[in-house]
N, C-alpha and C positions, 0 to 999 in steps of 0.2 A: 405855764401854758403848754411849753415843749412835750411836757410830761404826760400830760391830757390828752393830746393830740395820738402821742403813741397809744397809750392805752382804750384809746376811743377808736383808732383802725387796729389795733390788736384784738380789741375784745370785740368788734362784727366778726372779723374773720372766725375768732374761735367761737364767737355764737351760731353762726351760719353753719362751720362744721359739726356742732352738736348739734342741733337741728337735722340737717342731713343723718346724722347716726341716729337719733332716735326716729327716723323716720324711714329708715331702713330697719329699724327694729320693729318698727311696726307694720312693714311689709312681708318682713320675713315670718313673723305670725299670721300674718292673713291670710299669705299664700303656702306655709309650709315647704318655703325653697331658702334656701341663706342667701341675703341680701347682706353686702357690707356696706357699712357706712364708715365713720374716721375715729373709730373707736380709739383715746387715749391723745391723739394731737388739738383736738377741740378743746378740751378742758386744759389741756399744757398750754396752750397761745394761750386761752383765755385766764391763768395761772400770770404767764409771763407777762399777758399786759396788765393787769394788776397792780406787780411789783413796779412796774414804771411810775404808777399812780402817787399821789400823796399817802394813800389808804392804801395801805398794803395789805391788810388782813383779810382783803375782800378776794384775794388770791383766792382764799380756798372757798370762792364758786365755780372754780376748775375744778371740782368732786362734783357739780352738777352731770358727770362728762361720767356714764356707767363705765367706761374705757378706763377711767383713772383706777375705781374699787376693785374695780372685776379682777384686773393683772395679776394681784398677786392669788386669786382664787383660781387662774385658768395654768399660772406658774407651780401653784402646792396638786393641784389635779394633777396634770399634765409628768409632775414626778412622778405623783403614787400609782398615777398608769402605768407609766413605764418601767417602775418598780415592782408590780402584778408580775408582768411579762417577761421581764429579767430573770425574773425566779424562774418559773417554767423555760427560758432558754436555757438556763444553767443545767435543770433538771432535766431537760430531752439533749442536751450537748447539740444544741442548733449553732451551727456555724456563725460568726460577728458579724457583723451591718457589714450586705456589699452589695454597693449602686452598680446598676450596669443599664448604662445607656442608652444599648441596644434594644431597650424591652421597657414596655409601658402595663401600667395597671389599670384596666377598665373597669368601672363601677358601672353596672347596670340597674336603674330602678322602672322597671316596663309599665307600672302604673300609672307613672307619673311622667311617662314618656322623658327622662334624664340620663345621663349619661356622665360622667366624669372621669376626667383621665388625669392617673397620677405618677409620679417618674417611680421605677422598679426598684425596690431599696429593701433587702432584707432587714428582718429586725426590727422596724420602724414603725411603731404603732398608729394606725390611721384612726381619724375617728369619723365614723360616720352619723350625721344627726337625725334622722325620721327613716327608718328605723332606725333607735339610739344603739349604736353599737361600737367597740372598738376592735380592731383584727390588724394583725399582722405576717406578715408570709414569710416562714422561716424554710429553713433548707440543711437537711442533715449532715452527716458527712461521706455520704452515698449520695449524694445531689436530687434525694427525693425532696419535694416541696409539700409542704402542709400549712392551713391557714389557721391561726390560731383565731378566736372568737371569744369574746366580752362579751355578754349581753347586756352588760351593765347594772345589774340587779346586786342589792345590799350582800347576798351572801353567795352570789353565781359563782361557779368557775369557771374557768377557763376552756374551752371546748378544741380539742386537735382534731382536724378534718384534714385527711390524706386531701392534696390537691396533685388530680390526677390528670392528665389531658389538659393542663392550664386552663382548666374552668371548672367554677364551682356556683353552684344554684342555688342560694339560702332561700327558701320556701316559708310560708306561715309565719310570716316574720310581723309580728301588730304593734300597730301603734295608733293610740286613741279609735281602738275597735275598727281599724281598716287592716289588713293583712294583704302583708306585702312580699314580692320576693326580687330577690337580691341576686343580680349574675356579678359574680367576678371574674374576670379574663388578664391572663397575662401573653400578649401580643409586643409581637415584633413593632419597635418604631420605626413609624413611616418616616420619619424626616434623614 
């Protein structure tokens, strides 16, 4: 009975967390802004309480949880990105990842009245989702800054944009027939 008990408040918890994730997945398509939800711990509690059960096969309705499948597709991307990028650092001799504190990275989207700020980190490929793109701010060995660009397309390449004045304005940028543009700013942090 001990056993039922556990896997009866383990598996609300992890259903209530998947719930919550798919219903932030369905916010974040409705509104086209990223909503997180508990993408990968829902379907783990719901996994773990499970195995407490007599039934333990029924574990694996913790795959109900996109969190569980997704990981290792966002894991093999998330290399081949920055394997893209690797390569052209090699190839322009861009200086190695260096955070510096003092300096924050602004995403501007003015259509959609948003804003995001991210800590200053050469090297480091960002991704950004509507407009789908990935970019990275590298820096030579003359401490000129340029932003590298993904468009994300099957056979794109990679786009070097001198960033000059720490800001750069990506224009005509579309996504699903709206065309958008893109400020990037690298500012001093206020903290």
């Amino acid at each position: 009975m001990q056993e039922w008990l556990m896997t009866i408040t383990l598996g609300i918890i992890g259903v209530f967390l998947i719930a919550v994730t798919y219903a932030a997945l369905y916010q974040s398509k409705k509104s086209q802004k990223h909503i997180s939800g508990f993408p990968f711990f829902g379907g783990f509690i719901l996994a773990v309480a499970f195995l407490f059960s007599p039934i333990k096969w029924l574990a694996f309705l913790g795959f109900i949880d996109y969190g569980l499948w997704l990981l290792p597709y966002v894991l093999i991307m998330d290399y081949y990105n920055n394997k893209k990028f690797k390569k052209i650092y090699m190839q322009q001799n861009f200086e190695q990842r260096i955070s510096d504190e003092s300096k924050e990275l602004h995403i501007r989207i003015s259509e959609r009245n948003e804003e995001w700020v991210q800590p200053y980190i050469t090297n480091l490929v960002y991704e950004h989702k509507v407009p789908k793109r990935l970019y990275a701010v590298c820096t030579d060995q003359n401490g000129k800054k340029f932003l590298l660009i993904d468009k994300c397309k099957r056979k794109g390449n990679i786009e070097i944009v001198p960033f000059d004045n720490n800001t750069i304005l990506l224009t005509d940028l579309n996504s699903k027939n709206v065309d958008y543009s893109v400020e990037i700013e690298i500012k001093d942090n206020r903290n």
